[in-house]
C-alpha positions in Angstrom: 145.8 143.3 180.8 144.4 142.4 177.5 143.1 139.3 176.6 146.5 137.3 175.2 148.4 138.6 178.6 145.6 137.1 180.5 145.3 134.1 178.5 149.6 133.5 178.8 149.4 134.2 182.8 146.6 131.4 182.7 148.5 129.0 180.6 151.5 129.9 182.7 149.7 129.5 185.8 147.4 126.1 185.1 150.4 123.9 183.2 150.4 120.2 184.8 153.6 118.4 184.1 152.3 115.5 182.8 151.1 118.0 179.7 155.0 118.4 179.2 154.9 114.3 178.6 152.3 115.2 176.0 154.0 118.0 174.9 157.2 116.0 174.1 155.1 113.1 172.5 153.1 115.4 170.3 156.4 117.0 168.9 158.2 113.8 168.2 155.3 112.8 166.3 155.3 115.9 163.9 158.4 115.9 163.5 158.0 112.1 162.6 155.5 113.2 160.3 157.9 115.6 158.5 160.3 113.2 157.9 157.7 110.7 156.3 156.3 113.7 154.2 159.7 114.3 152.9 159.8 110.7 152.0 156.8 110.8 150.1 157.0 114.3 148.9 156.6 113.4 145.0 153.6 111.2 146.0 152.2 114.3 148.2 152.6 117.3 145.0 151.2 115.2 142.9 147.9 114.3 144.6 148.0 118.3 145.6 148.6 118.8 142.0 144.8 117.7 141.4 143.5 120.6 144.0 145.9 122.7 142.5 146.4 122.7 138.7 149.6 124.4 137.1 150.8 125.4 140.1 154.4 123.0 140.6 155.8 125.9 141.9 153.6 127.2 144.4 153.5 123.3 145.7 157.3 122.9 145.8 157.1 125.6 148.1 154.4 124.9 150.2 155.5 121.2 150.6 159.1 122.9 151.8 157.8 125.0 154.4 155.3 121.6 154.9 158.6 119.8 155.9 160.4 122.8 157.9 157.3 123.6 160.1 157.1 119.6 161.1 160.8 119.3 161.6 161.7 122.3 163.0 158.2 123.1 164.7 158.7 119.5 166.2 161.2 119.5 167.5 161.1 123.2 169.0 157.4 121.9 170.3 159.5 118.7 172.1 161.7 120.8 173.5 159.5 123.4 175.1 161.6 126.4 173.1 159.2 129.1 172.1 156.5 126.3 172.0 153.7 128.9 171.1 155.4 130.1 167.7 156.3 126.3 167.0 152.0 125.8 166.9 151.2 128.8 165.4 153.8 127.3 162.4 151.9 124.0 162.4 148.2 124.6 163.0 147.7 125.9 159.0 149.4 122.6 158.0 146.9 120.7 160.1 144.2 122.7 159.0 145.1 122.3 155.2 145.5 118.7 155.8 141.7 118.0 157.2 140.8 119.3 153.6 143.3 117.3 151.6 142.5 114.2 153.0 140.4 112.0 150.7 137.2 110.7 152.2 137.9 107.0 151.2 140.5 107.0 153.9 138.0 108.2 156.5 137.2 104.6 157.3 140.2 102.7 157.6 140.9 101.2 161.1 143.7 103.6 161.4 142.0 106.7 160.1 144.3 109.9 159.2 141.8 111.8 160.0 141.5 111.2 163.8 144.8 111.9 164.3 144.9 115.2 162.3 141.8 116.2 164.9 144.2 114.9 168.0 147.2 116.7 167.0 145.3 120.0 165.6 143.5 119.7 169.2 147.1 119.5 171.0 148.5 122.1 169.0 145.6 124.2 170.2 145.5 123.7 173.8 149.7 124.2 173.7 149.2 127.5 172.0 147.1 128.6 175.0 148.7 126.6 178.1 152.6 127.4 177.1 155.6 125.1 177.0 155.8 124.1 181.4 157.6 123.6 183.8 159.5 120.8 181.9 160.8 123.1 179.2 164.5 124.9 177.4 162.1 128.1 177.9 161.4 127.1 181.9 165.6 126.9 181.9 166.2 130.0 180.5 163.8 132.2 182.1 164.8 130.7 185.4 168.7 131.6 184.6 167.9 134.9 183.8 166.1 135.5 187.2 169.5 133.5 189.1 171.5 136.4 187.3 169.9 139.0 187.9 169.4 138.3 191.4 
């Protein structure tokens, strides 16, 4: 067994359900995110646009696949359906997004970048635990054995 076998069958092996409740939450709230990054996209290229100069293009598609990954990577992540590609989707977006946030913003009460850390942390723990017991994976895998039984 390599190391990613043996780091799956642990995941597989060590997954407390309440991590699914997490797991749900933690979806929801990217996919949240996407939706209010699609809101504010014009508002989000243009700040990038200062990192980034004469570059519209390379923005407009990196704020897309910014929107896909939280909306479909949520929502995949929510549902427990291949939960490990869903984080491996989002964790460069959360990792871009601890650089892009300005350091004015780093004490506020509600501070952005807290919750980057949280989420980036959950993403990471879900990459090596799995999707659970409470997941569309669970159901499928557990249909397969029924039928082949």
């Amino acid at each position: 067994m390599n190391l990613l076998q043996r780091l799956e069958y642990w995941g597989d092996r060590h997954h407390p359900k309440w991590a699914d409740i997490l797991r749900f939450a933690l979806g929801l709230f990217l996919c949240y995110k996407g939706i209010e990054f699609l809101e504010n996209m014009s508002t989000m290229i243009s700040r990038m646009s200062g990192m980034l100069p004469n570059s519209y293009f390379a923005l407009s598609i990196l704020s897309h696949y910014i929107v896909f990954a939280h909306l479909v990577g949520g929502l995949m992540l929510a549902f427990g359906l291949l939960t490990r590609a869903a984080c491996i989707m989002q964790i460069p977006i959360l990792i871009g997004a601890i650089f892009f946030i300005n350091q004015e913003e780093m004490f506020r009460p509600f501070q952005q970048m807290t919750i980057t850390v949280i989420c980036l942390a959950g993403l990471i723990y879900f990459l090596i635990a799995g999707n659970g017991p409470w997941s569309v994976d669970k159901y499928f895998d557990e249909k397969k054995r029924e039928k082949n039984t």
